[in-house]
C-alpha positions in Angstrom: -138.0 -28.1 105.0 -137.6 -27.1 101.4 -139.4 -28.5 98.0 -141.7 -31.1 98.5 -143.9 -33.1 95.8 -147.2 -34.0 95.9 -147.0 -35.9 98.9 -146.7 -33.6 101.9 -144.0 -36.1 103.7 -141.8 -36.3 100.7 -138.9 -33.6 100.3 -136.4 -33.3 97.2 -135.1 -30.8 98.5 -133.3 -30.1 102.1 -132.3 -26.8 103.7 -129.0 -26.4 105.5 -131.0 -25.8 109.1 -132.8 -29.3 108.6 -129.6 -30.9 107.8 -127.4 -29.4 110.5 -130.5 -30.4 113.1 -130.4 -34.0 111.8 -126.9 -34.6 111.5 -126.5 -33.4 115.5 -128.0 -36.4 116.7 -127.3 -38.9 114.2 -124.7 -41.6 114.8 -123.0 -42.9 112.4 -124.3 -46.8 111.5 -121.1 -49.3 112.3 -122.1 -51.5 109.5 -121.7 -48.7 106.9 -118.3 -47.2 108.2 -117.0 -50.9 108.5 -118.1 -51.2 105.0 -117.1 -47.8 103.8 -120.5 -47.0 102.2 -122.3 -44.0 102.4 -125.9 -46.1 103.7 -126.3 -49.4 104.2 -129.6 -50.5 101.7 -131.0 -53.8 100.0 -130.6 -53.5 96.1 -134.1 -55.5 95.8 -135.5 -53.1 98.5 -137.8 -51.3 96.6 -141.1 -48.7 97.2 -144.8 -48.6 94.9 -143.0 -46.6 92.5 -139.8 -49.0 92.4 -137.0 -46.7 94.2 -134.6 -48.6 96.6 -134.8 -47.2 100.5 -133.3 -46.7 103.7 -133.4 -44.9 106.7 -131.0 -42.5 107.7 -129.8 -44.1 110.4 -128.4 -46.5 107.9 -126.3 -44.0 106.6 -122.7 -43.2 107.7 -123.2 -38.9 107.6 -126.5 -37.0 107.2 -124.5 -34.6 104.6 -123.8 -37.5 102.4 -127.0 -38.5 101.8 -129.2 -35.4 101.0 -131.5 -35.7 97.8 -129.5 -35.4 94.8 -126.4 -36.3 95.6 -124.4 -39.5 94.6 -124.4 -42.4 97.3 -122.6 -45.8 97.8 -125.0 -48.0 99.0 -123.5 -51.3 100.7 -125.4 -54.6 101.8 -124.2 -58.0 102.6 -123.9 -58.5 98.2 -122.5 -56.0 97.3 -121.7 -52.5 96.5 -124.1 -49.9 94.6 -124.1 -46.8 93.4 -127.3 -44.9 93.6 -128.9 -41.0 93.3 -130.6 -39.8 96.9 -133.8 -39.5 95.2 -135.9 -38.1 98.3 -136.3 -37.6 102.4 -139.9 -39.2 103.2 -140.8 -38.0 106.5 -144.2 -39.6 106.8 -142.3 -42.6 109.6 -140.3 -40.3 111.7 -139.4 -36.5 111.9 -135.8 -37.7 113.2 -135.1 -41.0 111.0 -137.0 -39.7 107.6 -137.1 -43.1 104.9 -134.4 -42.3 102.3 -135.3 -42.9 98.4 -132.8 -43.7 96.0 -132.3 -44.7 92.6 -129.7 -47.4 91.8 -127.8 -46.5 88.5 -126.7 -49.0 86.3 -122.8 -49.0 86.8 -120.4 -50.2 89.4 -118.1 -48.3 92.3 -115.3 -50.3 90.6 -116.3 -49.5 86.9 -116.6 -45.7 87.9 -113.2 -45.6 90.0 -111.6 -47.2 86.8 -113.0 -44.6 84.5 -111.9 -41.7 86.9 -108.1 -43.4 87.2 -108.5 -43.4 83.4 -108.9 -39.7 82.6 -106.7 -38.0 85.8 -104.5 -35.6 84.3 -101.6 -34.3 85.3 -101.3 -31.3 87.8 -97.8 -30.3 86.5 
């Protein structure tokens, strides 16, 4: 599976095989594509140690949403951006619990800032 904390179920990090095995039999959620979010989640969802989380059957594609990368996360408020924290596979071998950490800046504040410092390709 890869790296795993202290807690046996928990993984930080995934290997390619696990991903590839997941992502064969996941279907996209209809909510999140509608949305255009990477995982549907609830901002004021949080776990013991105060991380936001979601299943991965929430999410749109298995690749996106691999521990350490950056998601959007979408629910009926708003829009979030957030770091894949962990997998937590202590619920289901197939639909593992997926940590995140909500940063403290908007999609639109970040899309702004990216428009802001494109450069030229000529």
């Amino acid at each position: 599976m890869g790296n795993t904390s202290a807690n046996q179920w928990l993984v930080e990090q995934v290997d390619r095989e696990l991903v590839d095995r997941l992502a064969a039999g996941h279907v996209a959620n209809p909510r999140s594509t509608e949305m255009g979010v990477d995982i549907l989640g609830d901002p004021h969802r949080e776990d013991d140690e105060g991380l936001n989380w979601a299943r991965l059957s929430d999410a749109r594609r298995v690749e996106d949403v691999v521990p350490g990368s950056a998601v959007v996360m979408g629910s009926s408020i708003g829009r979030y951006l957030a770091k894949v924290i962990a997998w937590d596979f202590e619920v289901s071998d197939d639909d593992p619990i997926i940590t995140m950490e909500l940063l403290p800046v908007r999609p639109s504040e970040v899309a702004k800032l990216l428009g802001r410092n494109r450069t030229s390709a000529a």
